[in-house]
C-alpha positions in Angstrom: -4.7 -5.8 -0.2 -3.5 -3.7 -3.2 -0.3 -2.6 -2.2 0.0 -6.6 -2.2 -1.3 -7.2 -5.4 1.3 -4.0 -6.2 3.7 -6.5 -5.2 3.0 -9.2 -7.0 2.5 -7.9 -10.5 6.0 -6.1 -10.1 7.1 -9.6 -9.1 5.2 -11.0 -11.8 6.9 -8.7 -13.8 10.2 -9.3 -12.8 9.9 -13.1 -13.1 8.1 -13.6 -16.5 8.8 -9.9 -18.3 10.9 -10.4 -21.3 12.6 -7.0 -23.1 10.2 -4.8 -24.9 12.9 -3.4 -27.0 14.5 -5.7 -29.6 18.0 -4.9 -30.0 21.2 -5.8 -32.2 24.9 -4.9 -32.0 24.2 -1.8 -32.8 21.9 -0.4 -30.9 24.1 -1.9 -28.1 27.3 0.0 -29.6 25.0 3.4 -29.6 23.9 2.7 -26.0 27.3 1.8 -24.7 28.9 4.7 -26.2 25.8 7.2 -25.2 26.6 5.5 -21.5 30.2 6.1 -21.5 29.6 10.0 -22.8 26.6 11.2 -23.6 27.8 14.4 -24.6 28.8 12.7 -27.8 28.4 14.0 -31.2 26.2 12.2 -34.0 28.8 12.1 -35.5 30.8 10.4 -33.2 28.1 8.3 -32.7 28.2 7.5 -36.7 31.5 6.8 -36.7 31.6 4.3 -33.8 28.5 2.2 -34.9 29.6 2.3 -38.9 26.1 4.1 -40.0 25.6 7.4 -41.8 24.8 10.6 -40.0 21.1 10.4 -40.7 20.5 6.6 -39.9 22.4 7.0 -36.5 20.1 9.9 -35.7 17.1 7.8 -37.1 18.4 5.0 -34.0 18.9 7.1 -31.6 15.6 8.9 -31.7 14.2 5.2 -31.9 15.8 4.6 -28.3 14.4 7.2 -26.8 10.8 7.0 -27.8 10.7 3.4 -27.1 12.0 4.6 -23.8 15.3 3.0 -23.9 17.1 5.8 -23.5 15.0 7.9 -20.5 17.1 10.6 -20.4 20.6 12.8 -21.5 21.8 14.0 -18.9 25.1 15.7 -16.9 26.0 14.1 -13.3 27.3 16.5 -11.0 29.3 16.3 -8.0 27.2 16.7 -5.0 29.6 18.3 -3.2 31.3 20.5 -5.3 27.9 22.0 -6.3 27.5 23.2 -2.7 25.7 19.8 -1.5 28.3 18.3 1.3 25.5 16.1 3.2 25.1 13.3 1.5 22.6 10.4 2.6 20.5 7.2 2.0 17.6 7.5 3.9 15.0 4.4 4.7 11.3 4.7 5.3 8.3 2.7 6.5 4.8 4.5 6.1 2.0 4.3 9.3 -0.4 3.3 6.8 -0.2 1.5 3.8 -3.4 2.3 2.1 -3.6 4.0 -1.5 -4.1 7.4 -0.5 -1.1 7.2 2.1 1.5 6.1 -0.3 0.5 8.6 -2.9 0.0 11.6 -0.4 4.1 10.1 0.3 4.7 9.6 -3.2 3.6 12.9 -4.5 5.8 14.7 -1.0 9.3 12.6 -2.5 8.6 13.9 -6.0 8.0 17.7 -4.5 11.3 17.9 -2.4 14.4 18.7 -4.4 16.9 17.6 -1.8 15.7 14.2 -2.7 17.7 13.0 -6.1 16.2 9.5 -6.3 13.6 7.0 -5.0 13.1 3.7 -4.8 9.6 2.0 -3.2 11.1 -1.5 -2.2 10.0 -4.5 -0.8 11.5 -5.8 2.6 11.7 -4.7 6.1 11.3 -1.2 4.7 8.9 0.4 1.9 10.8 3.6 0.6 14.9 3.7 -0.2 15.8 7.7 -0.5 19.1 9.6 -2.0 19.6 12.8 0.0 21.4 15.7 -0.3 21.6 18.9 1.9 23.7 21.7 2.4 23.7 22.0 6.2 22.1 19.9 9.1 18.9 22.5 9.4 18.5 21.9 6.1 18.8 17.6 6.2 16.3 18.0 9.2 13.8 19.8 7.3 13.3 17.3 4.7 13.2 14.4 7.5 10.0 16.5 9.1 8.7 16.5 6.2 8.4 13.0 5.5 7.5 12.3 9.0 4.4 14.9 9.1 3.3 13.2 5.6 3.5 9.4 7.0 6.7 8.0 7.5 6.5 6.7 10.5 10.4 4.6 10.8 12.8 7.1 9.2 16.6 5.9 9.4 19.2 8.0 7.9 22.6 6.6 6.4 25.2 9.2 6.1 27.4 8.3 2.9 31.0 8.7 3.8 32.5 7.7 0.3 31.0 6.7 -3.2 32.8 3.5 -3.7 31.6 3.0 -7.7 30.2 5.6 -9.3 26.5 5.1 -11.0 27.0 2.7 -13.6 26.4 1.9 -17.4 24.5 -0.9 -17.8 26.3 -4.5 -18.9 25.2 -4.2 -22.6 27.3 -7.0 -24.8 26.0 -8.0 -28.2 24.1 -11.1 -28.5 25.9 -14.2 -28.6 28.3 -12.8 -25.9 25.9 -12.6 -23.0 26.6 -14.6 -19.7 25.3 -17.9 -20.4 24.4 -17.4 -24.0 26.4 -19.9 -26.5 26.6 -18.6 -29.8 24.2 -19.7 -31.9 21.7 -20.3 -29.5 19.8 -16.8 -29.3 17.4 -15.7 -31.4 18.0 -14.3 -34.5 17.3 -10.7 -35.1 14.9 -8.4 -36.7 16.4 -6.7 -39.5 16.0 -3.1 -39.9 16.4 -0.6 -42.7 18.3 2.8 -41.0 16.5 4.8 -43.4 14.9 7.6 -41.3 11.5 7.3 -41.3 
C-alpha cells in the first residue's frame, strides 16, 4: 500500500507540480551556457549574460542552492576510461515492501559500477546504467542485486550511444512551445547585487 501511495504523490507531482524556481532570460542564458560547458569562466559567464563579475557569481550560487543547478561536473568516456561493458539493466524486486526497496536502494547507491538509477513505474520497478570492465566483473554486480532482492534482472548491452546526455530545452519566456508572447506571466525582478 505505500509503494502505491509512493506512486501517486510522484504522479501527483508530476501532474499538478509547478517550477519552484522562478526564472528569467538570464538565468536561462547562465544555465544554457553552464549546460553547453561547464568548465566556463565567470567571466565568460559575465560576458555572455551582460552582468558584472560579481552579480553573475551572486546568480550562479543562487542556482545551485535552490538546487537548480545539482551539480558541475566532467563526463567521461566509459570506454576510454577502461570501462568497455556498457549496459542498461531492468529490475523487479520479490517484495515490494518498505524495507525491501530500501535494503535495494541503499545496495544501487553502494555499487560503483552502477552510474545511474531510475525507480520507474511499469512492467518493471528499477532502470540501471552499468558499466564493467570484464564479464566477471558485470556478473558480480548482477549477484549482487539478485542476493539483495531483485528477483527479474534483464540486462541490455548498449552497442552505440545514439545522442549523448543532453542539456535541457531552456528558451526564454515568451518563446516556449505553446507560449504566445505576452501571455506568460510577468517576472520577478531582481537586484544582482550579491547579497
Amino acid at each position: 500500500m505505500e509503494v502505491q501511495n509512493s506512486l501517486l504523490r510522484h504522479y501527483y507531482d508530476i501532474i499538478f507540480s509547478i517550477m519552484a524556481v522562478s526564472l528569467d532570460d538570464v538565468d536561462i542564458v547562465l544555465l544554457n551556457a553552464l549546460q553547453e560547458d561547464a568548465d566556463r569562466t565567470n567571466v565568460e559567464l559575465a560576458r555572455l549574460a551582460g552582468l558584472s563579475p560579481a552579480a553573475t557569481l551572486h546568480r550562479v550560487r543562487r542556482l545551485k542552492e535552490s538546487g537548480v543547478i545539482r551539480v558541475i561536473s566532467a563526463q567521461l568516456d566509459p570506454a576510454a576510461a577502461g570501462f568497455p561493458l556498457q549496459l542498461y539493466v531492468t529490475a523487479s524486486l520479490a517484495r515490494h515492501d518498505p524495507r525491501s526497496s530500501r535494503v535495494f536502494d541503499d545496495l544501487i547507491r553502494a555499487l560503483p559500477q552502477i552510474i545511474a538509477a531510475d525507480n520507474v513505474a511499469g512492467e518493471t520497478d528499477y532502470l540501471l546504467s552499468v558499466v564493467a570492465r570484464d564479464v566477471t566483473e558485470l556478473q558480480e554486480v548482477l549477484a549482487s542485486l539478485a542476493t539483495r532482492g531483485g528477483q527479474r534482472l534483464v540486462t541490455y548491452l548498449r552497442l552505440a550511444e545514439i545522442k549523448p546526455p543532453s542539456r535541457l530545452p531552456l528558451a526564454p519566456r515568451g518563446t516556449e512551445r505553446g507560449t504566445e508572447r505576452g501571455t506568460e506571466r510577468p517576472a520577478h525582478r531582481r537586484r544582482d547585487v550579491p547579497g
